[in-house]
C-alpha positions as CSV (number, residue, x, y, z in Angstrom):
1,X,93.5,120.1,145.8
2,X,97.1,121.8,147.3
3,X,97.7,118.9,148.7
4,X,101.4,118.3,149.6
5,X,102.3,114.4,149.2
6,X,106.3,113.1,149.7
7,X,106.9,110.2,147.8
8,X,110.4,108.8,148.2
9,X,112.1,106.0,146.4
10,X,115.2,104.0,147.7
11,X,117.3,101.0,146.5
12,X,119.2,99.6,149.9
13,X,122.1,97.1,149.7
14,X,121.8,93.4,148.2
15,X,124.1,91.3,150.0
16,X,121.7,89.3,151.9
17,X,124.4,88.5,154.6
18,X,124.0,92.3,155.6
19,X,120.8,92.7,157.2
20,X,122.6,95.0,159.3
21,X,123.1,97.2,156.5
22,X,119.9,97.3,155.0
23,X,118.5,98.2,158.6
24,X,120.7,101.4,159.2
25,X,119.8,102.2,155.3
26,X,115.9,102.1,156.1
27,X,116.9,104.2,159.2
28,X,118.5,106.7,156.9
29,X,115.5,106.8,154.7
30,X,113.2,107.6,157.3
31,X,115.4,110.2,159.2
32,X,116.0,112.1,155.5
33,X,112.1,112.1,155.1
34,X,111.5,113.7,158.8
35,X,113.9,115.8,157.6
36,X,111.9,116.9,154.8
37,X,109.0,117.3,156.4
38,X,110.3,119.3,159.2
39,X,111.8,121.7,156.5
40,X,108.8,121.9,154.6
41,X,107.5,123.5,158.1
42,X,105.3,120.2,159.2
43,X,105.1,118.9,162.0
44,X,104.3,115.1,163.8
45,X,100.7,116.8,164.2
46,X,99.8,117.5,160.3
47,X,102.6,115.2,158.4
48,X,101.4,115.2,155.3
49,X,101.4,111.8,153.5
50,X,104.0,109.6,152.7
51,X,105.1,107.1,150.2
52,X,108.1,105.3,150.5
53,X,108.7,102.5,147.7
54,X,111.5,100.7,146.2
55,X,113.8,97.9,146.2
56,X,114.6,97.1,149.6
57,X,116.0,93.7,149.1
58,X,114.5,92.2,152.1
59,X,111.7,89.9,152.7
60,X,109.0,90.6,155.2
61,X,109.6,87.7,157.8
62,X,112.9,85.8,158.7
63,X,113.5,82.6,161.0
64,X,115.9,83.9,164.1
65,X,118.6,81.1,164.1
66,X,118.6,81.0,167.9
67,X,115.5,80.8,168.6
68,X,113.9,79.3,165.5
69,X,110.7,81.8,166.0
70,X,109.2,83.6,162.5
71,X,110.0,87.1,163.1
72,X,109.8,90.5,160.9
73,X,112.8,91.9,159.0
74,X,114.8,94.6,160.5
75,X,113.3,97.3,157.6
76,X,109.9,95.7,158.3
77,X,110.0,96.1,161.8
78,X,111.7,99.7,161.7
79,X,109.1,100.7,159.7
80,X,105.5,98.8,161.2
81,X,106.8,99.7,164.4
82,X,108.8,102.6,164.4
83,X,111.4,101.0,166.2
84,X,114.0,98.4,166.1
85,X,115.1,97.0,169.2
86,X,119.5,95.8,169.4
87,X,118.4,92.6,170.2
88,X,116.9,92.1,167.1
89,X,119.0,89.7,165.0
90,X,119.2,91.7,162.4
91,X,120.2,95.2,164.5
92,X,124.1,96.2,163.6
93,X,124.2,96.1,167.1
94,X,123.0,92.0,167.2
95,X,125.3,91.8,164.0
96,X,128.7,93.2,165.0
97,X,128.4,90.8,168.3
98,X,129.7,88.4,165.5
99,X,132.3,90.2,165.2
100,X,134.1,88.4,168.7
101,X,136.0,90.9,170.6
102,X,138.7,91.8,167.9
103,X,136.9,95.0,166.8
104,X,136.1,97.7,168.6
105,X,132.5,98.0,167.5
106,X,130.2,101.0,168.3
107,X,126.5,100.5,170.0
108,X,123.9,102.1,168.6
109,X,121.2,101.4,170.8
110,X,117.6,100.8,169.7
111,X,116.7,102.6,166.2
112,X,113.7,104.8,165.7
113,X,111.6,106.6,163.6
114,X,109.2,109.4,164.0
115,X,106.9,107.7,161.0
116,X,104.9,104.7,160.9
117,X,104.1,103.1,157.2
118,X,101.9,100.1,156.4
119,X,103.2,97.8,153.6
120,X,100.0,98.4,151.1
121,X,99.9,94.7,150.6
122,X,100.3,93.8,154.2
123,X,96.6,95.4,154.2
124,X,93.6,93.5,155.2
125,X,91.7,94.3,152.0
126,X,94.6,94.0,149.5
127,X,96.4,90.9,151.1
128,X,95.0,88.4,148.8
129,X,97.6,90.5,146.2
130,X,100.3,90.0,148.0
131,X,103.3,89.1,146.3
132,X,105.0,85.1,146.4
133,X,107.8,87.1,144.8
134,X,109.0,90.2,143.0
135,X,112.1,88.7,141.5
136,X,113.0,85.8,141.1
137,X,116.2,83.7,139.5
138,X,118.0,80.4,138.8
139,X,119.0,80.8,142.7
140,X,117.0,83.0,144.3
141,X,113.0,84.3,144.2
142,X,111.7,86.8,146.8
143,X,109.2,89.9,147.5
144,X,111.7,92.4,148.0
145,X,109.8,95.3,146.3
146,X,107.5,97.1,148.8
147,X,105.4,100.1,148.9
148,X,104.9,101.8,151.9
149,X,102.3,104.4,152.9
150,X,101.7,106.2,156.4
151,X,97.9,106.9,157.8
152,X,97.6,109.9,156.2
153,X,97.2,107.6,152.7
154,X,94.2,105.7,151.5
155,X,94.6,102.9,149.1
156,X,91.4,102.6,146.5
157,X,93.6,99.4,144.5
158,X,96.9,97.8,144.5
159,X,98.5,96.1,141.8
160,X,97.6,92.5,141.5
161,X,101.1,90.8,140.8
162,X,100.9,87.4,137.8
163,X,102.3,84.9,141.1
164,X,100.9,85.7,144.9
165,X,101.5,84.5,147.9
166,X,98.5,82.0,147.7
167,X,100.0,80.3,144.9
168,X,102.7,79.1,146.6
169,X,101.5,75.4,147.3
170,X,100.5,75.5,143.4
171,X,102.9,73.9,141.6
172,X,101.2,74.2,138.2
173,X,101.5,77.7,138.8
174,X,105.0,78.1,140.6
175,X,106.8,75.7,138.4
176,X,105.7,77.3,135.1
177,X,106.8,81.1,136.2
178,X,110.1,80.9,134.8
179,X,113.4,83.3,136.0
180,X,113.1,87.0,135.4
181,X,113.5,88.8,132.7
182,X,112.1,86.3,130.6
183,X,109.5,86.7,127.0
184,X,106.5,88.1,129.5
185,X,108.6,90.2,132.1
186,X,111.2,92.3,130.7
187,X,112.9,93.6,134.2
188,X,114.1,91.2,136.7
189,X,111.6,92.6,138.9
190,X,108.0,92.5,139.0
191,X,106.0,95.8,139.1
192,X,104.2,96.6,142.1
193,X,101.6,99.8,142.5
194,X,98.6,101.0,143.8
195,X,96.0,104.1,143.5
């Protein structure tokens, strides 16, 4: 068909005590793909489409401790929107305020990005897939794995995970999904796709 598709794959920072990291990393992913697309002579007009997938180690929502309000993730929100505010708790901005006056901390001022993506289980039709988790441990379980797609992408199917989110109140289900990798899952991560 000639058709030109950019798939890019990323692995951001683990510490979850650095969202502030993972949100300048998801900047930097989408700033290197407007990159490529403006070399490969596109333009906003007639981008061609775009997957970005990996392990982002980040969940979709978070509860702001200020406020107490549900709110999306700094990569969520970067990406669905195309913006991230400094206000947001998550912003290195919002983060290095922490910090007290004893370093001498840079501003970065709301982040942007040319692209918009949809999480392809964040769709209406597929969300029924999503993920309760794609990893999960002694300490720790969480859907951290994501595939993101812009408008220019149609999804026909998505990858129906073993545990989803609608199991979460089941605990004959939940209780019996034991830590990752175990006899029936031999990564600790769950895979996620889509045609």
């Amino acid at each position: 068909t000639n058709q030109t598709f950019i798939v890019a794959n990323t692995h951001l920072y683990w510490n979850p005590y650095r969202p502030d990291i993972k949100a300048l990393q998801t900047s930097a992913c989408v700033d290197a793909i407007n990159r490529f697309i403006f070399e490969l002579n596109y333009t906003s007009i007639n981008t061609p489409p775009v997957i970005l997938c990996g392990d982002f180690n980040s969940m979709p929502d978070l509860i702001d401790a200020e406020t107490k309000r549900s709110l999306s993730s700094a990569p969520f929100t970067l990406l669905e929107d195309g913006a991230l505010d400094s206000d947001h708790p998550q912003h290195p901005d919002s983060w290095c305020k922490q910090l007290g006056d004893s370093y001498n901390n840079p501003q970065l001022g709301q982040l942007t990005s040319k692209l918009r993506f949809n999480n392809i289980y964040k769709i209406n039709e597929y969300k029924s897939h999503q993920p309760l988790f794609t990893t999960k441990t002694n300490e720790f379980e969480g859907w951290i794995d994501h595939i993101w797609i812009n408008s220019n992408i149609t999804v026909n199917y998505v990858l129906s995970l073993p545990i989803k989110e609608y199991d979460r109140h089941n605990s004959n289900i939940t209780d019996r999904f034991t830590p990752i990798p175990n006899q029936y899952h031999p990564s600790d991560h769950l895979p996620i796709g889509m045609i």
